[in-house]
Every structure is written in C-alpha cells, then in structure tokens.
C-alpha positions, 0 to 999 in steps of 0.5 A: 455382935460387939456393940453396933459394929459388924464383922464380915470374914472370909474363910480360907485353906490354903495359899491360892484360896488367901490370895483370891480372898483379897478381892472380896469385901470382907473385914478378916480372913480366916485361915485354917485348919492350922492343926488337926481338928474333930469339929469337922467330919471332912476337914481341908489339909492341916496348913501347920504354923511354919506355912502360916507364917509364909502365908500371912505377909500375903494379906494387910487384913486382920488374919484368923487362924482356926482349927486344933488351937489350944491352950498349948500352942495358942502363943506359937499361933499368934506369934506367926503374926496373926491377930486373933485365933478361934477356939471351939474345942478347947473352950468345950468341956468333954461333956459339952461335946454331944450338944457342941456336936447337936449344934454344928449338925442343926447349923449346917445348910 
C-alpha cells in the first residue's frame, strides 16, 4: 500500500474477459500474459503487443500488462498505450528464483 491509497485491480486474458471487466468496481485492469512466461505452471495464451495494442482502446481505465516483461521489450509494451507494466522475473536474480517459486506456491488458495 503507497501511503493511505488502495488500488483494486482486475485480472484479465483476453478481448471477452477486458470487456466483461468494465462492469466491475475496480481501479485498473490487468491484461496478460502479453509474452511467455515460467511464473505460472499453467499459463492463458500469450496475448502478444500487436492485440494489446487493439485491446487497449477497449477501456478508459489505467491497463496493466503483465507476463514475460523484461527489460528488453518494456518500451515496446508501454508504447501499446498502457500505463504501467509488471515485472516478476526480470527483477528476480537466477538464485531468487527457488524462494520466488516458495512464495508463489504458499500463496496459492
């Protein structure tokens, strides 16, 4: 939490899912997985920058790309028009990665 503010987003994998999205009271969507990614064991189908460039007119509200971001193609994702974009395992170092996993796994429900 930044300060006293919360932020409630909504996750989402596609063109159908963005769209029902609107409805909910929520203060961001998230979108993704926009490249592969290994921090899910069973991820949803890549959604690639070309499609989230057609998906973001879709939505007023501030967008979140996530999955398989990286230094490297960062700047290309964020020129799509979306506001931010997540980063898990970029920011993890290679040794990071058995305690990255750890956490995922205790946080699953």
């Amino acid at each position: 939490m930044v300060g006293s503010s919360v932020w409630l987003g909504y996750s989402t994998h596609d063109r159908e899912q963005l769209e029902a999205a609107e409805s909910e009271p929520v203060d961001y969507l998230a979108i993704g997985p926009i490249f592969a990614s290994g921090s899910k064991e069973n991820p949803d189908p890549v959604v690639g920058v070309a499609e989230l460039r057609k998906l973001r007119p879709l939505t007023t509200r501030p967008l979140v790309a996530i999955g398989g971001i990286t230094r490297a193609n960062a700047a290309e994702v964020l020129d799509s028009g979306v506001e931010a974009v997540a980063v898990i395992s970029d920011l993890v170092a290679a040794d990071c990665q058995a305690r990255l996993n750890e956490w995922i796994a205790a946080t699953r429900r």
